[in-house]
LOFIMAR-823472 format. One record per residue: z, y, x of N, C-alpha, C, O in turn; residue in one letter. Coordinates in steps of 0.05 Angstrom, whole numbers, plus 5000, padded with zeros to 4 digits. Atoms other than C-alpha are relative to their C-alpha. Layout:
% residues N
ZYXZYXZYXZYXa/...
END
This chain:
% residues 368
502250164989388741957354500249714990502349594989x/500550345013386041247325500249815022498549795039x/499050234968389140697378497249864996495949854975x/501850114992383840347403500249875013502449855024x/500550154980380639817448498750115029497850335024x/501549874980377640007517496749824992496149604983x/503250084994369839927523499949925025501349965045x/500650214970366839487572499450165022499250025042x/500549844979365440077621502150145010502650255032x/496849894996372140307610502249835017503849945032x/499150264995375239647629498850015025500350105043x/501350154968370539457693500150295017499450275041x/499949844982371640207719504149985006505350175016x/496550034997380039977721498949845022497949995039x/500950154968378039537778499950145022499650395019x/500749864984377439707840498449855033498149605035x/501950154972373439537914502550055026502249905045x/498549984985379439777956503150044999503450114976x/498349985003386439837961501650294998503850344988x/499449785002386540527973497850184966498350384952x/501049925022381740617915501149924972500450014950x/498950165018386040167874503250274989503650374967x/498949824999391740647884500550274988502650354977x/500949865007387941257871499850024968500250224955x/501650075030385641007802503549964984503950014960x/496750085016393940807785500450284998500950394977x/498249695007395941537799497850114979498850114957x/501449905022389941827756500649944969500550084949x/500050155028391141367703502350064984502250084959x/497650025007398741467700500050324991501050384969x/500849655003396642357707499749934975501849954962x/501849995028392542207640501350034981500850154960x/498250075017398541997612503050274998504650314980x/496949795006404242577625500349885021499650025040x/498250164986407541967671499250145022497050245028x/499949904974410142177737499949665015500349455003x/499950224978409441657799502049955011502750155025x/498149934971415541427841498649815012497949595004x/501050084969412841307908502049815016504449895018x/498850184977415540767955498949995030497749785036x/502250054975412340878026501549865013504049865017x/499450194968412240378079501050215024500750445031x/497949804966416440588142498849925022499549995045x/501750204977411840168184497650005004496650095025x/502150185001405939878169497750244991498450434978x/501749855013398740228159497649804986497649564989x/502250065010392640098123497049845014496049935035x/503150044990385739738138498750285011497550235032x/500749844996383640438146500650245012499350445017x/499049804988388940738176502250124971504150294974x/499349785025391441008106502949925000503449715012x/497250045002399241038092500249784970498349794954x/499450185013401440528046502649994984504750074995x/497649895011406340527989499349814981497149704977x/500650075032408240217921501350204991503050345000x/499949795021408040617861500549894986499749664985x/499650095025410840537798499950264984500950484989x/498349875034410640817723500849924991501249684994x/498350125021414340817664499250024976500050234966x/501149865025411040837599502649924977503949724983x/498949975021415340897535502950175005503250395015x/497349905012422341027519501749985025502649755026x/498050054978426641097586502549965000504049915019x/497050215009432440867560499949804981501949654980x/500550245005429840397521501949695008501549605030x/498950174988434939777520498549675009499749475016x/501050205004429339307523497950045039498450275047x/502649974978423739317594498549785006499149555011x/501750234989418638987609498850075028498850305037x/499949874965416638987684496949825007496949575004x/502950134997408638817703499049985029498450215035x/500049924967407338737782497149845001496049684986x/502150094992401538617814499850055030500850245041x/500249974966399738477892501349955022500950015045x/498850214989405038017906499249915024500249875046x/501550234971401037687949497350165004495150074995x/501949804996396838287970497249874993497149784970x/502149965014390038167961499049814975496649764968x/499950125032391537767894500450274982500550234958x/500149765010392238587878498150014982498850034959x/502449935010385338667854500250024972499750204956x/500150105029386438317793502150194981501050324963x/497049955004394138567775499150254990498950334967x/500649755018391739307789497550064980497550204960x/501950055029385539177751501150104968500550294952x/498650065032390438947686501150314990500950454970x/498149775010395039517698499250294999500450484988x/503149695005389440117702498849984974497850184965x/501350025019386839847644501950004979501250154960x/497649955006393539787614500550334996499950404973x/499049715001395540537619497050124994497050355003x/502249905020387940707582499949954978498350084964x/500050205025389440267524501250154973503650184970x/499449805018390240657469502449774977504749844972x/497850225011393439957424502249935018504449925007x/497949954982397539897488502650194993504950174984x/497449704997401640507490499850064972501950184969x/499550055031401040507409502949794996504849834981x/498150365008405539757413502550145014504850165004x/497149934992409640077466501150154982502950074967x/498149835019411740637429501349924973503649974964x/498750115030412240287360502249825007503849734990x/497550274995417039797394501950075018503049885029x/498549954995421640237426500649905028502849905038x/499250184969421039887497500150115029501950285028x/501149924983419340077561499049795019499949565023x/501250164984414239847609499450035031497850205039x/500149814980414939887679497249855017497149615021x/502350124988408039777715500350025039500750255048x/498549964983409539657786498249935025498449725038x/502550094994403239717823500149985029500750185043x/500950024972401739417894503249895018504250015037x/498250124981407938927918500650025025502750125035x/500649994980405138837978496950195011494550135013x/502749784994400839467998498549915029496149935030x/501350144981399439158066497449724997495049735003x/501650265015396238478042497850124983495550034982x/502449825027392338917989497550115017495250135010x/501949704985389239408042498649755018496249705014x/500550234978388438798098498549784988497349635003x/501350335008385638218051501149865005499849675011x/498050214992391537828066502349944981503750124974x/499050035019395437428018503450175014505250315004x/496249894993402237608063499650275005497950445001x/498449564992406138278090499049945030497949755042x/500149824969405738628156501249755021499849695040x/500050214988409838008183499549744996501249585003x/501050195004405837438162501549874978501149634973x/497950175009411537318111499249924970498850134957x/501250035035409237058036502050104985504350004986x/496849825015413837507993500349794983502649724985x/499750175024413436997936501649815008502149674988x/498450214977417536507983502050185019503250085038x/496849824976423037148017501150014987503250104994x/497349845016426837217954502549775001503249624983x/498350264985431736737989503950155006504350395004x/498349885004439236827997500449925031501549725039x/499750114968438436918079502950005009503249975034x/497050024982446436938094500149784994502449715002x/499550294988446036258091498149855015495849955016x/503050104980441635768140498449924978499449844957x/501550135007435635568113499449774997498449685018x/501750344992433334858102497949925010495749965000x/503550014988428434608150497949924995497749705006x/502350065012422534508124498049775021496249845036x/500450254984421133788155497249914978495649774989x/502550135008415233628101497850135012495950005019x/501649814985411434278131499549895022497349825030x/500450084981413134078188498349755016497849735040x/500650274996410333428191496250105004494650005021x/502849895002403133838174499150195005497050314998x/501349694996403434398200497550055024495950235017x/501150114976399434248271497549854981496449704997x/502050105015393733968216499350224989496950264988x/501849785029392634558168500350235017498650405012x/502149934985392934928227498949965019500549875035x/501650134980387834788278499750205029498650425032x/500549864968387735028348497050265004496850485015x/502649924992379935168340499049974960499349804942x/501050045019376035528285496649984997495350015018x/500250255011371435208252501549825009501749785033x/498250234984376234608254497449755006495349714995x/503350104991372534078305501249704984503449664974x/499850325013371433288278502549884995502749714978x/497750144993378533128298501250104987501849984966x/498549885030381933558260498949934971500649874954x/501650065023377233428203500349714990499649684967x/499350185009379332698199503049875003504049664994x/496950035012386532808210501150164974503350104967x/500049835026386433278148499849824969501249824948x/500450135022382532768109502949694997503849544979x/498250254999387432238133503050024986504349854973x/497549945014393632638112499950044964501950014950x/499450025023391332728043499349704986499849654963x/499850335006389631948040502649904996503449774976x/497250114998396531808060501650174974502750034958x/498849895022399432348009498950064975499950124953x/501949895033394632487957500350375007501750505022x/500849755008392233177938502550154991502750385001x/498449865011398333387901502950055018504450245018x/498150034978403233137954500350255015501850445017x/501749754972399733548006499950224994499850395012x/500249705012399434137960502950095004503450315014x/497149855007407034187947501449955032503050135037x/499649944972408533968032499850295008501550435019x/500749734983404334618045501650204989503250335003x/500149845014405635017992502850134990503350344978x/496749895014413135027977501650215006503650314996x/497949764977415335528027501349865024502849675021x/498050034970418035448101501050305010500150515002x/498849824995422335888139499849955037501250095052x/499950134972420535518213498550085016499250145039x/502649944999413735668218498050275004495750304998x/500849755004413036408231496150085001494850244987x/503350065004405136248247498449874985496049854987x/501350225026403735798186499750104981499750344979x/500549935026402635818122501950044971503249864961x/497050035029407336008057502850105022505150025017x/498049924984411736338114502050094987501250314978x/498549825011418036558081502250155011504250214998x/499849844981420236938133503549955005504649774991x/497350024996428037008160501850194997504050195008x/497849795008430737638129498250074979495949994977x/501849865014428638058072498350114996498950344990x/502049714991421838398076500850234979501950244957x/499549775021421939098057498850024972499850184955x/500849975018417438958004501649844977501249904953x/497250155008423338467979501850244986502150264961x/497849864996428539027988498850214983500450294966x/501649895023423739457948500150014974500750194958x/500150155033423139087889502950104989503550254971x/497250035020430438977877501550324998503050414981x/499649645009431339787892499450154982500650344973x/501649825032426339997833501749854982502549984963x/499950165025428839447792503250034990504149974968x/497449875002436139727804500650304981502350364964x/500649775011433740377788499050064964499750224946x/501550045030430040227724500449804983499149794962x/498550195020433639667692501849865005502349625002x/496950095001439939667708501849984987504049934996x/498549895015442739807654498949914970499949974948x/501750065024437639477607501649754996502949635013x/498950145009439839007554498249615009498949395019x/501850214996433838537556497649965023496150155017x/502049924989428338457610497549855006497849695025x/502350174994420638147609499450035034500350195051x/500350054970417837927674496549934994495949714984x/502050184999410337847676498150075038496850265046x/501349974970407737707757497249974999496649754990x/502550085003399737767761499149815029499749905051x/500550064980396837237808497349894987496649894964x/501850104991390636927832499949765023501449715042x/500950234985387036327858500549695000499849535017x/499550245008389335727827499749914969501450024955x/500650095024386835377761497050025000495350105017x/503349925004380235377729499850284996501450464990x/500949674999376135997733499750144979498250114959x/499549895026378836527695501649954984501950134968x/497950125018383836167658502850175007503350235030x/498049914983390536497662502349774997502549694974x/498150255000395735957669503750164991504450345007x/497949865004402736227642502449805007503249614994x/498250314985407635827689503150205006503550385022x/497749865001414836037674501650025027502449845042x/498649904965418136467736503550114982504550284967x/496849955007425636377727501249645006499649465004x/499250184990430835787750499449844979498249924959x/500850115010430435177723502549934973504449784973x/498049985030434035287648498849934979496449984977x/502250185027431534957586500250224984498550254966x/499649785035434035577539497950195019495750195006x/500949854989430736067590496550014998495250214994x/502250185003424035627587499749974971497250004970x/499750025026424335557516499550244987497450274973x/500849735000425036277508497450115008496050194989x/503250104982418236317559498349954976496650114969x/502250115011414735937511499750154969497650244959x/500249835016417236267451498350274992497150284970x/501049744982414536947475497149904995495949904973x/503249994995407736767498498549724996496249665002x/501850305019406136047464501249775013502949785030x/498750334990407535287478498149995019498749775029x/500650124977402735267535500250095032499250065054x/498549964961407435597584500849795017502549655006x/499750264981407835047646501650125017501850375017x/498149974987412935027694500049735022500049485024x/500250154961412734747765502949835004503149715025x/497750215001420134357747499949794989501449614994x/500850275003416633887707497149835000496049644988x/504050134981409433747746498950124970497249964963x/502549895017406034127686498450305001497150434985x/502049754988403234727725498149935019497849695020x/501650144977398534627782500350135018499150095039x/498249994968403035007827502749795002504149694986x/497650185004407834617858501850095004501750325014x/497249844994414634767864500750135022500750015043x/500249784975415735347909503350054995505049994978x/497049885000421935677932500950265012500450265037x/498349694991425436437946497150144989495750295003x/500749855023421036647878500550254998502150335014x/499949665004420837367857501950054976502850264968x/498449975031424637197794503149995020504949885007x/497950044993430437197837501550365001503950434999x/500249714992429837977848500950104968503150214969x/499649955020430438127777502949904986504450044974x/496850105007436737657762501750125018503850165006x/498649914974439937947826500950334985502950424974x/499849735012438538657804501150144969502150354963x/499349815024439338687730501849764992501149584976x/499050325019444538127715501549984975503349834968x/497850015028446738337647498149954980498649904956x/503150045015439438267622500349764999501149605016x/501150275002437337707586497750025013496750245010x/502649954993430837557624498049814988498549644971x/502650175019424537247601497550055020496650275022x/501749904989419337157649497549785011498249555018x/501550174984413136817677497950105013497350345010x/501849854980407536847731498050014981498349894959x/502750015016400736967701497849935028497550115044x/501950154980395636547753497250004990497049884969x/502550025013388636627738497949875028498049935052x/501950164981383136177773498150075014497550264999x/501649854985378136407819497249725014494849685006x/501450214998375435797856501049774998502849724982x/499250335003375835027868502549985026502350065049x/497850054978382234847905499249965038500150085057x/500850104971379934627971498050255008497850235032x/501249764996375635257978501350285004500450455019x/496949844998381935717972502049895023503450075031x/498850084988385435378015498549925033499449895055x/501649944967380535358073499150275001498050325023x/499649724989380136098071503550095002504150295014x/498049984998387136098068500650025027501450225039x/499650054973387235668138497750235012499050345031x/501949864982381036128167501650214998502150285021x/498749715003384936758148502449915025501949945049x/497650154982391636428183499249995035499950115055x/501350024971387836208242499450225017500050255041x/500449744985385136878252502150145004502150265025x/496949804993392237228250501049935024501550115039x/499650184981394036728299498749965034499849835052x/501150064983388336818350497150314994494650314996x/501949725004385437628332497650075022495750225017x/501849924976381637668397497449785000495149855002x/501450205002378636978391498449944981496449794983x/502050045010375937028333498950314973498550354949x/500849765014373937748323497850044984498350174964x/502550074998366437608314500749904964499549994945x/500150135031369137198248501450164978501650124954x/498249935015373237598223498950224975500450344959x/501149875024367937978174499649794974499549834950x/501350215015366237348149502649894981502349844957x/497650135008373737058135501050124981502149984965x/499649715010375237778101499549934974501149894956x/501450065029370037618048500649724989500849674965x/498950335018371936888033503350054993504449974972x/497249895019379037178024499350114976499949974957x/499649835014377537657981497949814977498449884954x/501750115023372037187937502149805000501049644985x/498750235002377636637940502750094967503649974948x/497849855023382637167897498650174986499750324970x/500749865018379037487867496150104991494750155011x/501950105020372437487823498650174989499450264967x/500549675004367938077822498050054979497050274975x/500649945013364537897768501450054969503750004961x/498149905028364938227692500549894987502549954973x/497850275021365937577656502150035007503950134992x/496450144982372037407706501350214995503750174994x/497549765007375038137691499450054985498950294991x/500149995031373738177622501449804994502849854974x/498750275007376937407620502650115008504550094992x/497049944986382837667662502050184989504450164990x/498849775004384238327634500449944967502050084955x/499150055020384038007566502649874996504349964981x/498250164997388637497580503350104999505250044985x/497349924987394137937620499850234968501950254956x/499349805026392738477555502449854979504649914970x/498850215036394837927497503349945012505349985000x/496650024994401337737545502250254998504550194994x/499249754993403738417552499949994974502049874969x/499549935023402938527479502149744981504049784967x/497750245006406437857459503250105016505250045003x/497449994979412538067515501150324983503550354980x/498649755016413438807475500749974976502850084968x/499450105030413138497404503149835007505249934997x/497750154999418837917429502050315005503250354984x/499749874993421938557462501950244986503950374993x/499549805018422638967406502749964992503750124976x/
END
């Protein structure tokens, strides 16, 4: 068969409207292929719908392959959309699975991080916790997160819609800090705050303990290993931002850029437009495979205007916070989540699915 591109109907039917339909469409896709599924089910937690909940992974290429590359999506559950989008479209790709095979690699696609957040419309897990902020080394205390702290009682508000008062202590805190200040206060991760925002909870979530179990399983043993994380909701729209996920190492970063071009940014020296966060996902991968060279970064693609994401953020928050109180809103908050991450039109997943394609094919070529 002549490797090929997918067609635009081919492409926008990899998408999906639900998490259980998102799901659905990974195991078909992976069937198509020979590939078997391993299943991860939740021991806990259910679905928007009731449905059981799980991550799945395949493996496409060479399973011993000394090389892997590892593709996740849904991190931050309903930043899924996009991720499984890439990776449904991914396992149709006829130049895809052509590159893998010519290059001896393997690719592990590792669909639905956080199956809770995916199914729910909620960037966190089952306990409010932001996985992108648990991969933390909890046998020791945490540091208290005193800049959070300082704002946390502002971003979130007692009462939703927030009333006048809140609305000009908000504007007042980013007077006093600026925009970017205020971004990296909220945004860095706390561990204090179990009702706030960027929660990074006080033990491992399972979806944590997860990760570093597949990633034990499937490249443990690997010589080399890519890392590419799919996210949403920050940058311009559509853009994918390639912001290197790994400590802060100049050869490691260097490497990064090598790989997938000079305009990988990195949140260690203010040239991403996340700010520096902490108990990363790249931690899971050095932990698990530490004989691997790694090579890795997030892939961020834009959705809306900052301050628009971030007040569905707080309305989502609020509502977790106060389910009874503001049931009535909670259809409404649902959909500004879900248009905040993700972008239902076919420019924006044609822009997206291009993007995350060309990285993935740059990360098998270095790979080889």
């Amino acid at each position: 068969m002549t490797a090929r591109s997918l067609r635009a109907d081919e492409l926008l039917a990899s998408f999906s409207s639900t998490y259980a339909e998102a799901r659905d469409k990974f195991h078909e896709a992976a069937r198509s292929r020979g590939l078997g599924v391993t299943r991860y089910m939740h021991p806990t937690a259910t679905g928007a719908e009731g449905e059981e909940l799980s991550v799945d992974v395949a493996l496409l290429g060479d399973p011993h392959a000394r090389s892997l590359l590892v593709v996740l999506s849904g991190m931050h559950g309903v930043e899924g959309f996009c991720g499984s989008g890439c990776q449904i479209a991914l396992l149709r790709d006829e130049t895809v699975l052509a590159a893998v095979e010519r290059g001896g690699v393997a690719v592990l696609l590792y669909h639905a991080v956080n199956p809770y957040g995916f199914s729910h419309l909620r960037r966190t897990n089952e306990d409010n916790v932001d996985l992108n902020r648990n991969f933390r080394d909890f046998s020791r205390p945490q540091p208290p997160g005193t800049a959070y702290a300082e704002v946390h009682s502002i971003v979130m508000p007692p009462t939703w819609p927030p009333d006048s008062e809140n609305n000009a202590a908000l504007l007042a805190c980013v007077a006093k800090h600026g925009e970017s200040r205020l971004q990296a206060m909220v945004s860095s991760g706390q561990c204090d705050f179990p009702d706030g925002l960027f929660y990074g909870g006080r033990a491992p979530a399972w979806s944590n303990t997860t990760l570093r179990q597949a990633l034990r399983e499937f490249g443990g043993q690997r010589e080399r290993l890519g890392w590419i994380d799919i996210h949403t909701g920050l940058g311009p729209w559509g853009h994918g931002e390639k912001i290197h996920s790994g400590p802060d190492d100049p050869a490691m970063i260097a490497r990064a850029r090598a790989w997938f071009g000079n305009d990988v940014t990195s949140f260690y020296d203010g040239s991403s437009t996340s700010a520096e966060i902490t108990g990363v996902s790249f931690h899971a991968p050095l932990d698990a495979c530490p004989h691997a060279q790694y090579t890795g970064i997030g892939l961020e693609f834009g959705t809306q205007p900052f301050n628009d994401v971030f007040q569905a953020l707080r309305a989502d928050q609020w509502l977790a916070n106060h389910p009874s109180e503001g049931a009535a809103m909670r259809p409404a908050i649902a959909r500004a989540m879900r248009a905040a991450f993700h972008d239902g039109s076919h420019a924006w997943k044609g822009m997206v699915h291009g993007q995350a394609r060309v990285a993935v094919l740059q990360a098998i070529h270095a790979l080889r």
